[in-house]
C-alpha positions as CSV (number, residue, x, y, z in Angstrom):
1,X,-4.7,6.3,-12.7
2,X,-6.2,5.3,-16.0
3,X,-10.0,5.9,-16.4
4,X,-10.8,2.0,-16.6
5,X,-9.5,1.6,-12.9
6,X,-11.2,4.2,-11.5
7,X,-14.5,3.2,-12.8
8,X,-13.7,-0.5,-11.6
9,X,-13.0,1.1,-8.1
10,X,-16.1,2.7,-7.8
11,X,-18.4,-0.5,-9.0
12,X,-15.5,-2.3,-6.3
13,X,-15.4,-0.4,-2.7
14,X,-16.4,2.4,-1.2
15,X,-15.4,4.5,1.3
16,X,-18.3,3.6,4.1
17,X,-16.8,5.4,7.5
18,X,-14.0,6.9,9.3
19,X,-13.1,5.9,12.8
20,X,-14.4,7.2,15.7
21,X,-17.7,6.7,14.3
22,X,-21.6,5.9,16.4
23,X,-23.5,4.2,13.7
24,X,-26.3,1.6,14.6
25,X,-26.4,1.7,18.3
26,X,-22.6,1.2,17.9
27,X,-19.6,3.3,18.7
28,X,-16.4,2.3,17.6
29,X,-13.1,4.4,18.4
30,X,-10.1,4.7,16.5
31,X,-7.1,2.2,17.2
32,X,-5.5,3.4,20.1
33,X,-2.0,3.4,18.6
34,X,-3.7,5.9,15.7
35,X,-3.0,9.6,15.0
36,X,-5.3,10.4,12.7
37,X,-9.0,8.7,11.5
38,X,-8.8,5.5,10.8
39,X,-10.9,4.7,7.6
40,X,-13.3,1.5,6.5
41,X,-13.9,0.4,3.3
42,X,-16.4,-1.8,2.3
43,X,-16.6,-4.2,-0.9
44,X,-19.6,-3.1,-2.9
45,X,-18.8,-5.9,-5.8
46,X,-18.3,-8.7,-6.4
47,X,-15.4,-10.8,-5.9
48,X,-14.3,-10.4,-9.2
49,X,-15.0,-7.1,-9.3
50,X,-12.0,-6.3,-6.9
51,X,-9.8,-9.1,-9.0
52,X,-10.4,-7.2,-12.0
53,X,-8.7,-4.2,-9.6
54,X,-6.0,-6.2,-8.6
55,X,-4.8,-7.6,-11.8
56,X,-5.6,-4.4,-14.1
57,X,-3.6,-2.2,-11.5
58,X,-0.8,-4.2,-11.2
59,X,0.7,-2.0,-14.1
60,X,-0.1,0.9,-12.4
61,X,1.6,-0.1,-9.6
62,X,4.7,-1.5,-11.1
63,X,5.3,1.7,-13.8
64,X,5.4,5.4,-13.5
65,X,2.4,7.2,-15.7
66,X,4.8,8.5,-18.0
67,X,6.0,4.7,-19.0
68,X,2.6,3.4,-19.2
69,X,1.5,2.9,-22.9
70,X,-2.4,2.2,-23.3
71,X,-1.4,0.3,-26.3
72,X,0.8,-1.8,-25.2
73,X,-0.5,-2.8,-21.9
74,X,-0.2,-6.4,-22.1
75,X,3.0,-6.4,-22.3
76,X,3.6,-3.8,-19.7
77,X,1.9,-6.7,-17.4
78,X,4.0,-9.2,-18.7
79,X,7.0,-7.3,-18.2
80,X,5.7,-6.5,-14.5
81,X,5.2,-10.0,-13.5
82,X,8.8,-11.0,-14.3
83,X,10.6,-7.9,-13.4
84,X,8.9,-5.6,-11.2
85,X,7.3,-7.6,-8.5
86,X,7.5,-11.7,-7.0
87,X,5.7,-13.9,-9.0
88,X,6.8,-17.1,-10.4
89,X,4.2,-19.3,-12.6
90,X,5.7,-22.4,-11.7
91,X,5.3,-21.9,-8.0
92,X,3.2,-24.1,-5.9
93,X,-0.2,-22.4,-5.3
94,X,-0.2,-22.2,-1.9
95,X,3.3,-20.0,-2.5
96,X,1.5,-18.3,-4.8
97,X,-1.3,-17.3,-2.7
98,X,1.2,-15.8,-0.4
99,X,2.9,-13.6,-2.2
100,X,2.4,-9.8,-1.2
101,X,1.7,-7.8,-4.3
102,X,-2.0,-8.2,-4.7
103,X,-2.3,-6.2,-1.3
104,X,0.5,-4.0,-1.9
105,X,-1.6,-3.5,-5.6
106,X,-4.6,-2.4,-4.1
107,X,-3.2,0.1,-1.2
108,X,-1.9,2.2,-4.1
109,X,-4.5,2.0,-6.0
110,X,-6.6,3.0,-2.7
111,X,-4.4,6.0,-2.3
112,X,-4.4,7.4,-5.1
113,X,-7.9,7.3,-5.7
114,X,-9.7,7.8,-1.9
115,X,-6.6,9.9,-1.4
116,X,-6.0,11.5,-4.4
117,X,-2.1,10.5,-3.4
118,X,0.6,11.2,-7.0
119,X,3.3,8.4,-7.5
120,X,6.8,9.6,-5.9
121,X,7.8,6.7,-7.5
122,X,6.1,3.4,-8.7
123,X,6.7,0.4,-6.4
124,X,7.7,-1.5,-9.4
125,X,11.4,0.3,-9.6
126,X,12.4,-1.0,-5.9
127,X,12.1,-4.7,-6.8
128,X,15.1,-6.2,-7.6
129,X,14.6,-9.1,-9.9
130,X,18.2,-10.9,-9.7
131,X,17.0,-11.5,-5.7
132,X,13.0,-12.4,-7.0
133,X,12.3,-11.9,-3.5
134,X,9.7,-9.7,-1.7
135,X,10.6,-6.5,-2.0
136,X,12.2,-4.7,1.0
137,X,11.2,-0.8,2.1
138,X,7.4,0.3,2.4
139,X,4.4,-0.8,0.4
140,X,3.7,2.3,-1.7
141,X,5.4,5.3,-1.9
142,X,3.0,7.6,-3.0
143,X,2.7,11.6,-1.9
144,X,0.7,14.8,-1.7
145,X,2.5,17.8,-2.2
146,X,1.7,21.3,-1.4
147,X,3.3,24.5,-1.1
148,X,4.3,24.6,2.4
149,X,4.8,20.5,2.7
150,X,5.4,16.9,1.0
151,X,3.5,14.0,2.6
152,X,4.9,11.0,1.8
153,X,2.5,8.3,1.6
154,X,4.7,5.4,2.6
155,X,2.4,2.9,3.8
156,X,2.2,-1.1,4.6
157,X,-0.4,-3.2,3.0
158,X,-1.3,-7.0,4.7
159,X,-4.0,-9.4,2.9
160,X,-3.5,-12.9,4.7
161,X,-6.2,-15.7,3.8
162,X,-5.9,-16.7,7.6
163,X,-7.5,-13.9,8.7
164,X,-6.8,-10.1,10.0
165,X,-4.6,-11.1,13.2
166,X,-1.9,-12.7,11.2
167,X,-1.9,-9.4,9.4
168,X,-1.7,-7.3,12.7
169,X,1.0,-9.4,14.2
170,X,3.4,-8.6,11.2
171,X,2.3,-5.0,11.3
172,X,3.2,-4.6,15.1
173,X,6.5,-6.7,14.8
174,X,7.7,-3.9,11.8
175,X,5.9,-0.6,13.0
176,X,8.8,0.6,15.0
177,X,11.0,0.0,12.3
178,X,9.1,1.4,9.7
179,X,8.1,4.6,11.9
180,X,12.6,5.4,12.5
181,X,15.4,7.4,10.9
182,X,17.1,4.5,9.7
183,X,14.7,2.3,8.0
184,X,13.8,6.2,6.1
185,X,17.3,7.0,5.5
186,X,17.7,3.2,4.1
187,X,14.0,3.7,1.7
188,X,16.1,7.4,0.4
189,X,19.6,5.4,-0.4
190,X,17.5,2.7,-2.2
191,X,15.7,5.2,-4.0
192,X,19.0,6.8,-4.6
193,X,19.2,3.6,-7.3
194,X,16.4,4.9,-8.9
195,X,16.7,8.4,-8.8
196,X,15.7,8.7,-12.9
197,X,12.1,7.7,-11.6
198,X,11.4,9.8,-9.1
199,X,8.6,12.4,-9.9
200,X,9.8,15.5,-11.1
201,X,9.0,18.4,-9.2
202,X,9.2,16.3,-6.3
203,X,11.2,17.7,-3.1
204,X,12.7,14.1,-3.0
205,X,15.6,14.2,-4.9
206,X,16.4,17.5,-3.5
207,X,17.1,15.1,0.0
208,X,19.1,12.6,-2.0
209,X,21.3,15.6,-4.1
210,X,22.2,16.7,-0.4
211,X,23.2,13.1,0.5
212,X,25.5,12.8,-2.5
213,X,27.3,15.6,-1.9
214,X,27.7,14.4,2.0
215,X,26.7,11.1,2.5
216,X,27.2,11.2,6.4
217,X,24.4,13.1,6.9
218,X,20.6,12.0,8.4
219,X,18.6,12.3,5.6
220,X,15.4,12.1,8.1
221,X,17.1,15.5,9.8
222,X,17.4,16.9,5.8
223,X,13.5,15.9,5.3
224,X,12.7,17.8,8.4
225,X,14.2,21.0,6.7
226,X,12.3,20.5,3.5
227,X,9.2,20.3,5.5
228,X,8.4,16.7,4.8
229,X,5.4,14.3,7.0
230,X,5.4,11.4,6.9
231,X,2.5,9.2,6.6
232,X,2.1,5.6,7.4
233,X,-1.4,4.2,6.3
234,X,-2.1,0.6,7.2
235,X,-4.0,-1.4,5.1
236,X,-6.1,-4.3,6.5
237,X,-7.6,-6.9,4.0
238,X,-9.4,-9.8,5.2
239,X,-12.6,-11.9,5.4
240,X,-15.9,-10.6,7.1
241,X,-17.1,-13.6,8.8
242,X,-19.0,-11.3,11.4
243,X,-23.1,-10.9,11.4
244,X,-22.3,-7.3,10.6
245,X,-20.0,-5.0,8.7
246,X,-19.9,-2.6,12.8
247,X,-19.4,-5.9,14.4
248,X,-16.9,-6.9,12.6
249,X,-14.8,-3.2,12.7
250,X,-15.1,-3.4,16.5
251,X,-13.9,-7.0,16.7
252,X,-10.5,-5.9,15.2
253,X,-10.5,-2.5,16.6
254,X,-11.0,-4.7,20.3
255,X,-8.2,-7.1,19.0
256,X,-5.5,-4.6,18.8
257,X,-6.2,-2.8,22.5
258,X,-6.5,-5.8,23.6
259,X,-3.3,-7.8,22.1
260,X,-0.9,-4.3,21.3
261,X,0.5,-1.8,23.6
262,X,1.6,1.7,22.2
263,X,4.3,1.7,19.6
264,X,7.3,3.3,20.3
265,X,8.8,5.6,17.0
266,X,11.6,7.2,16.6
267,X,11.1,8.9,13.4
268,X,12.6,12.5,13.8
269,X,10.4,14.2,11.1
270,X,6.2,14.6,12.1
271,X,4.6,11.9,10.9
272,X,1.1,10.2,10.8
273,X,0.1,7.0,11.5
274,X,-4.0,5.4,10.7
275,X,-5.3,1.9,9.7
276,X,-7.2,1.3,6.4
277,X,-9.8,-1.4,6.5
278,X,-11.2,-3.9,3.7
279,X,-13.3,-7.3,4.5
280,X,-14.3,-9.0,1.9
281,X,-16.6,-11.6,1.0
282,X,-13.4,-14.2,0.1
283,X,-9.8,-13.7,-0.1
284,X,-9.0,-17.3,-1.2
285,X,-11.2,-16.2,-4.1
286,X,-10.2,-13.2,-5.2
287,X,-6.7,-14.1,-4.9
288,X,-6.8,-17.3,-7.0
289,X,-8.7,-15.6,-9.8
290,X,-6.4,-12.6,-10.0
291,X,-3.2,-15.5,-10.7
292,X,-5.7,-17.2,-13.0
293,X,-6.2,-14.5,-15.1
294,X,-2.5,-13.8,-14.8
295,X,-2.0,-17.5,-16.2
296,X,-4.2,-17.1,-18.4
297,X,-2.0,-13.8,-19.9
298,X,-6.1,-12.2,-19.9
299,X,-6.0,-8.8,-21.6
300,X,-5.9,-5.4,-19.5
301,X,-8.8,-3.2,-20.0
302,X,-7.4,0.0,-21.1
């Protein structure tokens, strides 16, 4: 991540608990379905603080580090907005508003920099722009890699204007999915396509060079071999229209005991599971000036 973003994430959001936590006469568990902390963010900016996040990391998130020319940054941008993510500029703004790359945008950025998560490959390279559709597969697919294991970072990322329970609801109706051998072994054929952008060094491609040679095999089973975990962070974006920042956290942390039972994976190889938590002051705002600037083709701070 380029030095201008990370400043502009630390003037943006901080990292202000993790779940369980006691803090003002409060206690607020973790999400039941959770295997790990979850963790709250808080906006310390303003709103177009984290709009200048959103549209100066969309490069980031579109193009690996070694593609990404300070120089020629604009036109990186440009380039991203008509071939590495769903946007169309003629779009009604209510459509536009929509669209799922500002919150997909902002996970990665979040993960690389609270996480200090590297790029398996940038997000950008799984869009498909003959289909200009939302891209299919997980929101990020970032990892940290160690000696004895690779955690994949595959996350989801949800920032509705209507609010955080139209963001669980989509969550919940995918998790099961998402947390399988399948939709994994689909995510490593797809990145299969892409297999000149995967990080080097990476035990990736090691799965996919094994699925070439037989492709009958359960690439989840090969992952399990390489010592792989996978790890599914959830990121929650919406509007805090609580009296409090604790109030608020409980109210959604209530909403899902209240309204989800325990999911049910069947993902082979260990994995991890914990929601990520933004309010904000206005999403409608944020999001309009971040496709304003992109209308207005506003230059990247390098």
């Amino acid at each position: 991540m380029r030095q201008s973003l990370k400043n502009l994430m630390q003037s943006a959001i901080v990292m202000q608990y993790q779940l369980p936590v006691d803090v003002n006469g409060i206690h607020i568990p973790r999400a039941h379905i959770s295997t790990a902390n979850d963790n709250c963010l808080k906006q310390i900016g303003s709103n177009g603080d984290i709009a200048q996040l959103i549209y100066n990391g969309i490069v980031e998130y579109a193009y690996n580090d070694s593609d990404i020319n300070l120089i020629n940054l604009n036109n990186l941008q440009i380039r991203a907005l008509q071939s590495k993510l769903k946007y169309n500029p003629t779009a009604p703004q209510p459509n536009q508003l929509a669209y799922g790359f500002q919150g997909e945008v902002l996970l990665h950025l979040i993960l690389q920099h609270f996480y200090h998560a590297d790029k398996a490959i940038a997000r950008g390279y799984m869009f498909s722009a003959l289909d200009n559709a939302e891209t299919k597969g997980y929101d990020s697919y970032l990892m940290i890699e160690n000696a004895d294991t690779i955690f994949m970072l595959f996350g989801e990322a949800k920032f509705y204007i209507s609010g955080y329970k139209e963001s669980l609801k989509k969550i919940f109706d995918n998790i099961d999915k998402a947390l399988s051998d399948d939709y994994l072994n689909r995510n490593f054929i797809a990145m299969d396509n892409q297999y000149e952008h995967l990080a080097l060094g990476s035990r990736i491609p090691a799965i996919i060079d094994v699925w070439r040679d037989n492709p009958m095999i359960n690439m989840a089973v090969e992952a399990h071999k390489y010592n792989m975990h996978l790890v599914y962070p959830m990121l929650v974006i919406f509007d805090n229209k609580a009296n409090s920042y604790e109030e608020l956290i409980l109210e959604v942390i209530t909403h899902i005991k209240n309204e989800y039972s325990t999911t049910n994976p069947t993902l082979t190889i260990p994995n991890t599971i914990f929601f990520i938590f933004l309010p904000v002051n206005n999403s409608r705002d944020i999001k309009t000036q971040v496709l304003q600037w992109i209308n207005q083709k506003q230059p990247l701070m390098q």
